[in-house]
PDB file of N, CA, C, O and CB in Angstrom:
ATOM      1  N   UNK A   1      -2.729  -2.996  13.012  1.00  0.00           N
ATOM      2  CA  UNK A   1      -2.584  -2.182  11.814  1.00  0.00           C
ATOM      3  C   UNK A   1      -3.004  -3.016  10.611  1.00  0.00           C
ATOM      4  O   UNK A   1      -2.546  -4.144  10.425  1.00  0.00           O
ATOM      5  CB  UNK A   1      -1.122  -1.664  11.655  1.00  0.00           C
ATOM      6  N   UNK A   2      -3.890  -2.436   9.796  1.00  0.00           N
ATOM      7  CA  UNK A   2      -4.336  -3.127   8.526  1.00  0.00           C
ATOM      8  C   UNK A   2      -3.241  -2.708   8.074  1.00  0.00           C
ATOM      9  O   UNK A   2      -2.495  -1.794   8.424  1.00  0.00           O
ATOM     10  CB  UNK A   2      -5.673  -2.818   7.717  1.00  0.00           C
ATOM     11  N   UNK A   3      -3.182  -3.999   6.676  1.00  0.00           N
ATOM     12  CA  UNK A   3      -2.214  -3.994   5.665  1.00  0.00           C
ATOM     13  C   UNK A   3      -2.595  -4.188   4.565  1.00  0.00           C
ATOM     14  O   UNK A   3      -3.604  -4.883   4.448  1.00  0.00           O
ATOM     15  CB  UNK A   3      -1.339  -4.731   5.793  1.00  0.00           C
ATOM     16  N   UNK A   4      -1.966  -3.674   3.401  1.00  0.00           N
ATOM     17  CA  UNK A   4      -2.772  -3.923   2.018  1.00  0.00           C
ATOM     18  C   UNK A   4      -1.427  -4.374   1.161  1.00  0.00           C
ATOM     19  O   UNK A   4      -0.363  -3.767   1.282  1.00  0.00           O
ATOM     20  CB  UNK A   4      -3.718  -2.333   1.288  1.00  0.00           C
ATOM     21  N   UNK A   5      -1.626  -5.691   0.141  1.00  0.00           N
ATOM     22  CA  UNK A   5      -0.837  -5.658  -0.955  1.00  0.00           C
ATOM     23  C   UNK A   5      -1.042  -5.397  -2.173  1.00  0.00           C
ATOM     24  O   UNK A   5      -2.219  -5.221  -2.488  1.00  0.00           O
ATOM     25  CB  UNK A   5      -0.420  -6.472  -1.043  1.00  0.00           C
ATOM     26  N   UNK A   6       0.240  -5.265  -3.476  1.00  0.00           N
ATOM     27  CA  UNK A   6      -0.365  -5.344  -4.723  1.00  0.00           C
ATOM     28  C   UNK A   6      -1.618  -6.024  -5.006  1.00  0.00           C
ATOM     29  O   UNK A   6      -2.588  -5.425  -5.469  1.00  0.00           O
ATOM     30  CB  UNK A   6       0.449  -5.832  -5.461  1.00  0.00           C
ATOM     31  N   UNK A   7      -1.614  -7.563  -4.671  1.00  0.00           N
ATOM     32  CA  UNK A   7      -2.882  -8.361  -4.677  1.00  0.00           C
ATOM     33  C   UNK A   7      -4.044  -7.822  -4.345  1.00  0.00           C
ATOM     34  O   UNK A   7      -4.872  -8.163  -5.190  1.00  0.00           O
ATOM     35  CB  UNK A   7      -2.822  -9.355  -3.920  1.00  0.00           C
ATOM     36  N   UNK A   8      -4.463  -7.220  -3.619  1.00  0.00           N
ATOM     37  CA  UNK A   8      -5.489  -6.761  -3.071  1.00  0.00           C
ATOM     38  C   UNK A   8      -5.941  -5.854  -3.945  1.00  0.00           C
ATOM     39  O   UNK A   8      -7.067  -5.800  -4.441  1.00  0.00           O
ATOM     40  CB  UNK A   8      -5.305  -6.324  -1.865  1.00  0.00           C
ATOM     41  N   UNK A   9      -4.653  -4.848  -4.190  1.00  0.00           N
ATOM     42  CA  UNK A   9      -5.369  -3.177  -4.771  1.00  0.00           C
ATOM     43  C   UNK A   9      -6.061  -3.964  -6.353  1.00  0.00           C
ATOM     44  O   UNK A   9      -7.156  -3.653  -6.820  1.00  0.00           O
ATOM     45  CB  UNK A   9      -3.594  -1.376  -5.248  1.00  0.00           C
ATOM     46  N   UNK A  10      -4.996  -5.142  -7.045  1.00  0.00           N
ATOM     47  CA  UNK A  10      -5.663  -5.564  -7.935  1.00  0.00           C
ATOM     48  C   UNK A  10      -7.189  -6.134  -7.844  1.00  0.00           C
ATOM     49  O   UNK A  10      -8.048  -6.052  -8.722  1.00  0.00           O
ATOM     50  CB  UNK A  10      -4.898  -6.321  -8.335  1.00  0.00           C
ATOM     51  N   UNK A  11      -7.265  -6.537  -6.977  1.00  0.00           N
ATOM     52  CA  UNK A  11      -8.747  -7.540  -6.389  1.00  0.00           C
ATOM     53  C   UNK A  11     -10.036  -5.967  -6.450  1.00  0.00           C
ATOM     54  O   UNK A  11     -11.221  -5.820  -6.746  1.00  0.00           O
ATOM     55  CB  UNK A  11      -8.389  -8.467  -3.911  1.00  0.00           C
ATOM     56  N   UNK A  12      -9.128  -5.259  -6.071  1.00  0.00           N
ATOM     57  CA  UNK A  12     -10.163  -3.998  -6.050  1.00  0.00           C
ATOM     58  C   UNK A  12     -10.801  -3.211  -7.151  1.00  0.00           C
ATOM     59  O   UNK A  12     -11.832  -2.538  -7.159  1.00  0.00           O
ATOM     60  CB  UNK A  12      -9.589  -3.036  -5.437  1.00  0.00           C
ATOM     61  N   UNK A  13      -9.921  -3.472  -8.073  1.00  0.00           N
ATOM     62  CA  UNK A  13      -9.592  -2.817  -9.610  1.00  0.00           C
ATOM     63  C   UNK A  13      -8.835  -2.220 -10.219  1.00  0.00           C
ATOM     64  O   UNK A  13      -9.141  -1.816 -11.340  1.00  0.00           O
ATOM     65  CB  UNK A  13     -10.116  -2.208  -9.980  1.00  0.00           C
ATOM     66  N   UNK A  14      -7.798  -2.014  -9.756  1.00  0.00           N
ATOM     67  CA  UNK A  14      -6.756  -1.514  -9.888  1.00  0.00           C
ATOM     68  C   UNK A  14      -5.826  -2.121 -11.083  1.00  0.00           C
ATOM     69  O   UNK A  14      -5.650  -3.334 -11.192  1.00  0.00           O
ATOM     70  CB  UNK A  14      -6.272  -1.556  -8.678  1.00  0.00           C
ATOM     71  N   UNK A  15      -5.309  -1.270 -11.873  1.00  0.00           N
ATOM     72  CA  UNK A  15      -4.433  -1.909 -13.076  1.00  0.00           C
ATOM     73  C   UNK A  15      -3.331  -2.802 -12.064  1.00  0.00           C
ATOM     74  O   UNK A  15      -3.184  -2.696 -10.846  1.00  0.00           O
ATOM     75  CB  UNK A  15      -3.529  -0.500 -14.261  1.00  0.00           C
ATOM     76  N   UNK A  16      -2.702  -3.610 -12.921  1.00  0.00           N
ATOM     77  CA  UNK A  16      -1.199  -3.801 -12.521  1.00  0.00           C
ATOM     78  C   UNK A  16      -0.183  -2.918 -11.702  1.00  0.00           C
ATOM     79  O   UNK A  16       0.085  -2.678 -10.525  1.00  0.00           O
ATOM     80  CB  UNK A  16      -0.597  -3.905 -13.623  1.00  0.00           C
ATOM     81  N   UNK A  17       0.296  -2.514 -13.145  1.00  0.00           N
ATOM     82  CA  UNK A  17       0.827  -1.157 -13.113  1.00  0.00           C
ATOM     83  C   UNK A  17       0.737  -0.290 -11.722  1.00  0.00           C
ATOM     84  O   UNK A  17       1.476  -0.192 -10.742  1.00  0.00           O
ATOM     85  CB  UNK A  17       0.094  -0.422 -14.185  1.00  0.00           C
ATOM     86  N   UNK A  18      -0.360   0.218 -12.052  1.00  0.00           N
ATOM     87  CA  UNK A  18      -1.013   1.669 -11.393  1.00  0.00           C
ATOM     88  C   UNK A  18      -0.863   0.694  -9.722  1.00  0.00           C
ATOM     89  O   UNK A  18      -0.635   1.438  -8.768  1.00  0.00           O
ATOM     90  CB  UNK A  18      -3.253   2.327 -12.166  1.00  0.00           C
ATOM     91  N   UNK A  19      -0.983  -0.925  -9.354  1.00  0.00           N
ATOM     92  CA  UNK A  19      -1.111  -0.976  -7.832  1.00  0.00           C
ATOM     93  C   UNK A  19       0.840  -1.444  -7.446  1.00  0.00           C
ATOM     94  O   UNK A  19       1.323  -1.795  -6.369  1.00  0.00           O
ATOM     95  CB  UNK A  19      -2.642  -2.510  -7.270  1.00  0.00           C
ATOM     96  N   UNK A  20       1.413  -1.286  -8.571  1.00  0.00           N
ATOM     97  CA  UNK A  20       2.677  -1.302  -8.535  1.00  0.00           C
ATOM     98  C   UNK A  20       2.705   0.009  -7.885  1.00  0.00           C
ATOM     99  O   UNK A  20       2.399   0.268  -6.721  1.00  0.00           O
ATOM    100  CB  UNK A  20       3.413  -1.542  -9.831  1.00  0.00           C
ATOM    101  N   UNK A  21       2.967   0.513  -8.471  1.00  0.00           N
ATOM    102  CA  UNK A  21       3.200   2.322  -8.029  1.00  0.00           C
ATOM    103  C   UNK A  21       2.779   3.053  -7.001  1.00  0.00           C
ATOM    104  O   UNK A  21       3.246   4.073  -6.494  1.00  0.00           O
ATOM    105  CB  UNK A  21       2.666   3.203  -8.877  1.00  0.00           C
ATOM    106  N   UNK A  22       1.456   2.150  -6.651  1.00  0.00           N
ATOM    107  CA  UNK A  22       0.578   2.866  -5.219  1.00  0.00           C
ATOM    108  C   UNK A  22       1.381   2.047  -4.600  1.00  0.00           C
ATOM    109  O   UNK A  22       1.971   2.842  -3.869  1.00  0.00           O
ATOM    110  CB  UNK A  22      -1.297   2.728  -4.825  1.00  0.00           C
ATOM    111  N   UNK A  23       1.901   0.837  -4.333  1.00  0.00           N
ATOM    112  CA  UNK A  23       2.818  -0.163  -3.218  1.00  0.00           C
ATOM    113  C   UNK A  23       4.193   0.744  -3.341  1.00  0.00           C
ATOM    114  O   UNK A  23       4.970   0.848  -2.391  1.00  0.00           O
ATOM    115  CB  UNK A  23       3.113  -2.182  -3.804  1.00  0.00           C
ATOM    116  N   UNK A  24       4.305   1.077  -3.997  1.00  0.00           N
ATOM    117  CA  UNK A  24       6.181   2.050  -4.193  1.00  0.00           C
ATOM    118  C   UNK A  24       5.956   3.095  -3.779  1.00  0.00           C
ATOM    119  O   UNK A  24       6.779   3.437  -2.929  1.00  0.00           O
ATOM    120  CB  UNK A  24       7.013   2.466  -5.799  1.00  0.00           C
ATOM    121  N   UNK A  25       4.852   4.126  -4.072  1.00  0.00           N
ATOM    122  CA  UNK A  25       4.813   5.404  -3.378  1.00  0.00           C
ATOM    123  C   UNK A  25       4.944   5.092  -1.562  1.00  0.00           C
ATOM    124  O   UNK A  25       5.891   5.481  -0.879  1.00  0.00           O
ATOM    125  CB  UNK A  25       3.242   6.205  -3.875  1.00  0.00           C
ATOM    126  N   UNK A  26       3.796   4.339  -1.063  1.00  0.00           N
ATOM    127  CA  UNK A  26       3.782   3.964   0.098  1.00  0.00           C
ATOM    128  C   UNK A  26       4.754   3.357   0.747  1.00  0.00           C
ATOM    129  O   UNK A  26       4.905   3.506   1.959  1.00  0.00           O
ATOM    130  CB  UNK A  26       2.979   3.415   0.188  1.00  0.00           C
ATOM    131  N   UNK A  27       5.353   2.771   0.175  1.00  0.00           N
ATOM    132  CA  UNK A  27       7.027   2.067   1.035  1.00  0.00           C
ATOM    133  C   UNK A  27       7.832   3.164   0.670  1.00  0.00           C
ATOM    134  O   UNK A  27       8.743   3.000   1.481  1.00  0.00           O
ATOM    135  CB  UNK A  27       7.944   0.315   0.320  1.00  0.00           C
ATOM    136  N   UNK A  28       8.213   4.391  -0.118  1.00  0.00           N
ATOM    137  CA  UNK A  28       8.799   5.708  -0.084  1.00  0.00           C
ATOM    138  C   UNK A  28       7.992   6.705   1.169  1.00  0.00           C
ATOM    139  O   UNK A  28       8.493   7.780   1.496  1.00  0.00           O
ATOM    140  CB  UNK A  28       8.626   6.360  -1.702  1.00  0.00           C
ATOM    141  N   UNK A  29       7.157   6.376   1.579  1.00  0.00           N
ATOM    142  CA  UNK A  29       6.140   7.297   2.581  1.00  0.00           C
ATOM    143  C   UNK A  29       6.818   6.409   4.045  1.00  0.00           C
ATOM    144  O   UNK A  29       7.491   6.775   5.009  1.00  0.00           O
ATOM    145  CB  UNK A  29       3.891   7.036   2.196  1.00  0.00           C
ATOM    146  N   UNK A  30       6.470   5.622   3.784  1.00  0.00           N
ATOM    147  CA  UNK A  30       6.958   4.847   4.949  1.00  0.00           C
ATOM    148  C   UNK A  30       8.408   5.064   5.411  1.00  0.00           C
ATOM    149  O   UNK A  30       8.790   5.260   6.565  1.00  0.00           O
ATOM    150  CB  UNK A  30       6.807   3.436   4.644  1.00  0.00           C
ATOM    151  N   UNK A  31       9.114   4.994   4.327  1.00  0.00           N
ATOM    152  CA  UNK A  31      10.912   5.128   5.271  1.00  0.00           C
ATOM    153  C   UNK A  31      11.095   6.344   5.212  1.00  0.00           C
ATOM    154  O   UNK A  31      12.066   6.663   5.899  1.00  0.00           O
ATOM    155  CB  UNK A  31      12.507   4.385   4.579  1.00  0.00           C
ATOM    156  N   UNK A  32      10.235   7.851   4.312  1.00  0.00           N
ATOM    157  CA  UNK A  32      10.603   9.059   5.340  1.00  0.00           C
ATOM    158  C   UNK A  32       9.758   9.234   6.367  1.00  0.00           C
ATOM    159  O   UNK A  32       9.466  10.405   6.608  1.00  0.00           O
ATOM    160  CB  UNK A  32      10.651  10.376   4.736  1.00  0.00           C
ATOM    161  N   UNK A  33       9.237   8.318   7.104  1.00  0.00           N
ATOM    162  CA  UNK A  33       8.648   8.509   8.187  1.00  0.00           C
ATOM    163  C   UNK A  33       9.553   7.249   9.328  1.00  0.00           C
ATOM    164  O   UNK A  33       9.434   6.904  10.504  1.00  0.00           O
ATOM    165  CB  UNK A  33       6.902   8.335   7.853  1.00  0.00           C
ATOM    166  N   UNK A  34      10.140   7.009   8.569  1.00  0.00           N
ATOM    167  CA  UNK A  34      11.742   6.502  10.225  1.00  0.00           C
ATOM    168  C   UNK A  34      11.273   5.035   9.918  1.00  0.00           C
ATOM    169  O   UNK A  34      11.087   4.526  11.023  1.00  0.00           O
ATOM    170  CB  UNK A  34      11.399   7.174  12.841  1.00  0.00           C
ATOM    171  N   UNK A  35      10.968   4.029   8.847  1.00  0.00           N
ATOM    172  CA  UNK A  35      10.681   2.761   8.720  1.00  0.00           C
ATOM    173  C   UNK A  35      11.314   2.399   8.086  1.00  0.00           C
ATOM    174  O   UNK A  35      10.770   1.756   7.188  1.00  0.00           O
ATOM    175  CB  UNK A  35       9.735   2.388   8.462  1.00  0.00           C
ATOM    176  N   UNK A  36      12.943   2.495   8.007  1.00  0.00           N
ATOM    177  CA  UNK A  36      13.613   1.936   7.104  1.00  0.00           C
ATOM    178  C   UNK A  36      13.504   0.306   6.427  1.00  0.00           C
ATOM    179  O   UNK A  36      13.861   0.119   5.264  1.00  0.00           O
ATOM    180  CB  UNK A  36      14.691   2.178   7.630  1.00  0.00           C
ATOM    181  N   UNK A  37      13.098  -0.564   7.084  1.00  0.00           N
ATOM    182  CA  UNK A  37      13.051  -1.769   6.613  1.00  0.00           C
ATOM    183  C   UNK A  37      11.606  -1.886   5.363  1.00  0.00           C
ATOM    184  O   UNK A  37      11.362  -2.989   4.875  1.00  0.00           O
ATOM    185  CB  UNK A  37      12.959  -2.752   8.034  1.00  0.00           C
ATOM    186  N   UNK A  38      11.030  -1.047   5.090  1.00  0.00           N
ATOM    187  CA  UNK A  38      10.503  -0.911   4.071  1.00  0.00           C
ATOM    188  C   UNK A  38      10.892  -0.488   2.525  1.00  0.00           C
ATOM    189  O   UNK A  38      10.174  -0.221   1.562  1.00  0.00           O
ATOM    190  CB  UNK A  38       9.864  -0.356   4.489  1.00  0.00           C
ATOM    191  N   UNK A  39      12.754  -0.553   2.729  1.00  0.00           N
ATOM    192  CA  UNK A  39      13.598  -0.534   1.192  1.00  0.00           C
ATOM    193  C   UNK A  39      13.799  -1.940   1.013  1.00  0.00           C
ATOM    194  O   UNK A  39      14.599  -2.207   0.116  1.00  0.00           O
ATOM    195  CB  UNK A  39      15.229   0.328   1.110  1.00  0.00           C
ATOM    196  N   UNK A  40      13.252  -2.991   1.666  1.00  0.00           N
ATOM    197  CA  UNK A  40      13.287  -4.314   1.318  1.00  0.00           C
ATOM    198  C   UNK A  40      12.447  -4.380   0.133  1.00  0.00           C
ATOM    199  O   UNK A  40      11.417  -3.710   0.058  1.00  0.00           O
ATOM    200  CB  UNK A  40      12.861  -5.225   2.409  1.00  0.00           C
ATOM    201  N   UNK A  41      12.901  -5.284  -0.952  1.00  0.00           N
ATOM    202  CA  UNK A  41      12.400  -4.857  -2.430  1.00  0.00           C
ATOM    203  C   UNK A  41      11.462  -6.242  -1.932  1.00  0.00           C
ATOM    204  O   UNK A  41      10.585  -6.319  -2.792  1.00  0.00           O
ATOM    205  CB  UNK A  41      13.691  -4.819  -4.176  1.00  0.00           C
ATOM    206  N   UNK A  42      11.276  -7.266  -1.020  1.00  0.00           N
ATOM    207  CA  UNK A  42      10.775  -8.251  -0.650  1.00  0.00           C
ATOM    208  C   UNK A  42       9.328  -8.136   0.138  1.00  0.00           C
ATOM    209  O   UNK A  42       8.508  -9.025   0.366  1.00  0.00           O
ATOM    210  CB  UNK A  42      11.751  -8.791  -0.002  1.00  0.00           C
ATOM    211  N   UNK A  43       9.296  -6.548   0.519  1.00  0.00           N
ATOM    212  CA  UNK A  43       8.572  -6.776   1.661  1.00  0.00           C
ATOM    213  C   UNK A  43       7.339  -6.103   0.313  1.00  0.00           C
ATOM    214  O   UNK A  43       7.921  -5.336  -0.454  1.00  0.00           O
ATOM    215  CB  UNK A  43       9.095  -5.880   3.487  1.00  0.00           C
ATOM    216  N   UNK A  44       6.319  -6.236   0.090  1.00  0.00           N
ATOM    217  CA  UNK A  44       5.123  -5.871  -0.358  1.00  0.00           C
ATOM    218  C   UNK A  44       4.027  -5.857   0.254  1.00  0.00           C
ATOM    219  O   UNK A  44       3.127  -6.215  -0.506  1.00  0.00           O
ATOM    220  CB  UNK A  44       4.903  -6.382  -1.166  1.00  0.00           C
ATOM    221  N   UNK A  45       3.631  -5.587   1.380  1.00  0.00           N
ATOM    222  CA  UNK A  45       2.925  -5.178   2.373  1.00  0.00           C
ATOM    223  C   UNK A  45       3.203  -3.903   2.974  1.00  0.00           C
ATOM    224  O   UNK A  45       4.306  -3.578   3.413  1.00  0.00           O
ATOM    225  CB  UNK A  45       2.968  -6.044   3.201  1.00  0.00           C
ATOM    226  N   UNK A  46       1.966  -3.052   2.983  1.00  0.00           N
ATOM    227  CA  UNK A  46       2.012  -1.537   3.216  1.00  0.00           C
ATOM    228  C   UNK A  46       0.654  -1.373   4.023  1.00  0.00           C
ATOM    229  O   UNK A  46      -0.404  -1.980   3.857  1.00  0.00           O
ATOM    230  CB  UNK A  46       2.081  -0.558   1.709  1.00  0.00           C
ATOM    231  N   UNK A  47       0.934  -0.517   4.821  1.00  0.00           N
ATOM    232  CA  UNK A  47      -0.072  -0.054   6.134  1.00  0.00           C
ATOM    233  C   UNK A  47      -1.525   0.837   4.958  1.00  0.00           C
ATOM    234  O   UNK A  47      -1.483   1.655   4.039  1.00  0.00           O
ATOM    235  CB  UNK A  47       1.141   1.529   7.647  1.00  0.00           C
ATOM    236  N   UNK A  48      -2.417   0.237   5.533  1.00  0.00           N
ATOM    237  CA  UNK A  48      -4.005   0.687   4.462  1.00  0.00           C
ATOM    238  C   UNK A  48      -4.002   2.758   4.800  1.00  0.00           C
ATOM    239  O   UNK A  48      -3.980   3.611   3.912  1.00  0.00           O
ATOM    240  CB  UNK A  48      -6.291  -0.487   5.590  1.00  0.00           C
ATOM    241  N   UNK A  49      -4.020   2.917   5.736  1.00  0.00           N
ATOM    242  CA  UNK A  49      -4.187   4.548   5.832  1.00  0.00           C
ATOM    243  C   UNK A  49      -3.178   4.744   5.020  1.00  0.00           C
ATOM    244  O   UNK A  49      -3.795   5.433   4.208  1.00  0.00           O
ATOM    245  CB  UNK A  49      -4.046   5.392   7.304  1.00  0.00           C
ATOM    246  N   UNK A  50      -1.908   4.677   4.507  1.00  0.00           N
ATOM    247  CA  UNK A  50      -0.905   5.106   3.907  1.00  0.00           C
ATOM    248  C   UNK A  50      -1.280   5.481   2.236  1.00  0.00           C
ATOM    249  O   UNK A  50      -1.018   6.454   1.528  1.00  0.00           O
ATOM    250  CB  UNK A  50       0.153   4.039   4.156  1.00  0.00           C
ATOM    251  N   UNK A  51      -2.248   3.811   1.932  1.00  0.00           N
ATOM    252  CA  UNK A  51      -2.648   3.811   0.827  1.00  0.00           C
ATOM    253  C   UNK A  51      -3.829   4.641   0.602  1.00  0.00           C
ATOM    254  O   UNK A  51      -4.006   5.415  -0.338  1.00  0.00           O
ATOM    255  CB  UNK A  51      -2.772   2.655   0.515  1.00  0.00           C
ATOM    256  N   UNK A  52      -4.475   4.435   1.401  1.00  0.00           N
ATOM    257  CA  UNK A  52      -6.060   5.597   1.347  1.00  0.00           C
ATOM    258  C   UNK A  52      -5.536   7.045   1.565  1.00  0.00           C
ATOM    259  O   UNK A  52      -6.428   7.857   1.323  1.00  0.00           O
ATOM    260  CB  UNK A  52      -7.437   5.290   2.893  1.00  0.00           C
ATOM    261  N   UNK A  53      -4.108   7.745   2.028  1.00  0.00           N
ATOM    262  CA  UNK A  53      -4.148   8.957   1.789  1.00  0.00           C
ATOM    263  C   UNK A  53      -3.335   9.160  -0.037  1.00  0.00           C
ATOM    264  O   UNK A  53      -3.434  10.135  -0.783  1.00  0.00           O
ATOM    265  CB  UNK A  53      -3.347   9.691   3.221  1.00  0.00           C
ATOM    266  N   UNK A  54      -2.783   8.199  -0.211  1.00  0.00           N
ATOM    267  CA  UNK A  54      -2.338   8.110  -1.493  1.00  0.00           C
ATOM    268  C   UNK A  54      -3.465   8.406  -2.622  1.00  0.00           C
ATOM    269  O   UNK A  54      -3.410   9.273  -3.495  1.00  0.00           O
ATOM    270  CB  UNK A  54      -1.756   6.765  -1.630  1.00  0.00           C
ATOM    271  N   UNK A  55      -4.668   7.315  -2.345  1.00  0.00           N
ATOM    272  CA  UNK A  55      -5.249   7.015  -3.280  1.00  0.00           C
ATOM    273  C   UNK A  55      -6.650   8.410  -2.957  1.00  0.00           C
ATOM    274  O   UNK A  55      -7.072   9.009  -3.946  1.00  0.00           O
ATOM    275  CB  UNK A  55      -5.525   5.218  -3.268  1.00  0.00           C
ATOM    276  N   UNK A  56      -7.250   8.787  -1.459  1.00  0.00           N
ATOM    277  CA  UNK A  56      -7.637   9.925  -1.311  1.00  0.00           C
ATOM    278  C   UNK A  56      -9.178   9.300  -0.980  1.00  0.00           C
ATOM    279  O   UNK A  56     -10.190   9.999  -0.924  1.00  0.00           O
ATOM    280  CB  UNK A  56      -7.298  10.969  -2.569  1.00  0.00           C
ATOM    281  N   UNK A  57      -9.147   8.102  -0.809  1.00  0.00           N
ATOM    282  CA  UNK A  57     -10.668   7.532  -0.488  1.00  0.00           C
ATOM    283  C   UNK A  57      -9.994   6.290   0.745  1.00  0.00           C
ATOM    284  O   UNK A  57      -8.866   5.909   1.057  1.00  0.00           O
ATOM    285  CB  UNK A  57     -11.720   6.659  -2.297  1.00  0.00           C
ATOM    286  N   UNK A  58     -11.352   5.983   1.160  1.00  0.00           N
ATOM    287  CA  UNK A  58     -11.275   5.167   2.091  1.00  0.00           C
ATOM    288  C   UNK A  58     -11.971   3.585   1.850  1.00  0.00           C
ATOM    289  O   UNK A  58     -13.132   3.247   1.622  1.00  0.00           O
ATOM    290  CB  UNK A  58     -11.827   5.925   3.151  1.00  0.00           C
ATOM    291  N   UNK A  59     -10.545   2.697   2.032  1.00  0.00           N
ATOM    292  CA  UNK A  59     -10.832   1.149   1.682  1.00  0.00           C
ATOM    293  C   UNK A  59     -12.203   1.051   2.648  1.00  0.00           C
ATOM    294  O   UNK A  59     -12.763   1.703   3.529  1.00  0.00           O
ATOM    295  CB  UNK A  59      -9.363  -0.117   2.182  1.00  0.00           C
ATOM    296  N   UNK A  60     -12.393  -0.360   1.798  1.00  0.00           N
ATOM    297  CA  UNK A  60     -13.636  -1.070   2.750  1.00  0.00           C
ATOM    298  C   UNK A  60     -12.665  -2.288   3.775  1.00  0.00           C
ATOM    299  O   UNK A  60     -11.683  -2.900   3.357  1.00  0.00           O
ATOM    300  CB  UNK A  60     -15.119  -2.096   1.451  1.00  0.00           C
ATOM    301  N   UNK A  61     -13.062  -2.367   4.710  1.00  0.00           N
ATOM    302  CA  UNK A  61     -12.408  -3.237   5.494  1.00  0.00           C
ATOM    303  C   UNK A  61     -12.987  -4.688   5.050  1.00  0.00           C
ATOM    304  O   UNK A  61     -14.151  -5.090   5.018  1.00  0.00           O
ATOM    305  CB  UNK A  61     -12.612  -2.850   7.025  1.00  0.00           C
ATOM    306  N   UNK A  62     -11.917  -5.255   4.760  1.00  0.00           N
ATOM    307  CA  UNK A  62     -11.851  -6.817   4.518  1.00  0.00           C
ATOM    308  C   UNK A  62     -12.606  -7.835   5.427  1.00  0.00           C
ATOM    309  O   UNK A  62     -13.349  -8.789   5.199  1.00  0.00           O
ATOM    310  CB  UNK A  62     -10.434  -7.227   4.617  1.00  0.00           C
ATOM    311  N   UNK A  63     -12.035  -7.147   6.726  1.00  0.00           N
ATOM    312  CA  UNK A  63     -12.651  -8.527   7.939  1.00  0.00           C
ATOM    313  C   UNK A  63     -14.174  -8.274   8.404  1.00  0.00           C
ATOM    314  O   UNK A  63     -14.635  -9.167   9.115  1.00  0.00           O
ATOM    315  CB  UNK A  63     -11.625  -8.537   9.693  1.00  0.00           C
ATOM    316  N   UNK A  64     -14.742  -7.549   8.206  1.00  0.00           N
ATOM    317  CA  UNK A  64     -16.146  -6.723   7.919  1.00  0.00           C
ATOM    318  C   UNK A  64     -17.405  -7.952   7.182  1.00  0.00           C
ATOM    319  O   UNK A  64     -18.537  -7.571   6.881  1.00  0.00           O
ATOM    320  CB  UNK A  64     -15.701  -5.196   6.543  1.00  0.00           C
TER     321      UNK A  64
END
């Protein structure tokens, strides 16, 4: 499973802010889908499809 952090969405272009909020929507997506250990305010790593249906486009893969 790819993973994406704040860091990244910033690396991409992403405000601050705005890759704050895409990492919070997605860890709220994640524990109503039965992943509770994603209310860890520690964990900032989020699964990439989660973020690409958020954001509505599709990342470029990193290891590529």
């Amino acid at each position: 499973m790819n993973t994406i952090t704040k860091q990244d969405l910033i690396e991409l272009g992403y405000g601050n802010s705005f890759a704050t909020d895409i990492i919070r929507e997605a860890k709220e997506i994640m524990v109503k889908k039965g992943y509770p250990f994603y209310q860890s305010r520690k964990l900032n790593r989020v699964p990439c499809d989660v973020v690409e249906d958020i954001l509505g486009i599709t990342l470029l893969d990193k290891t590529s």
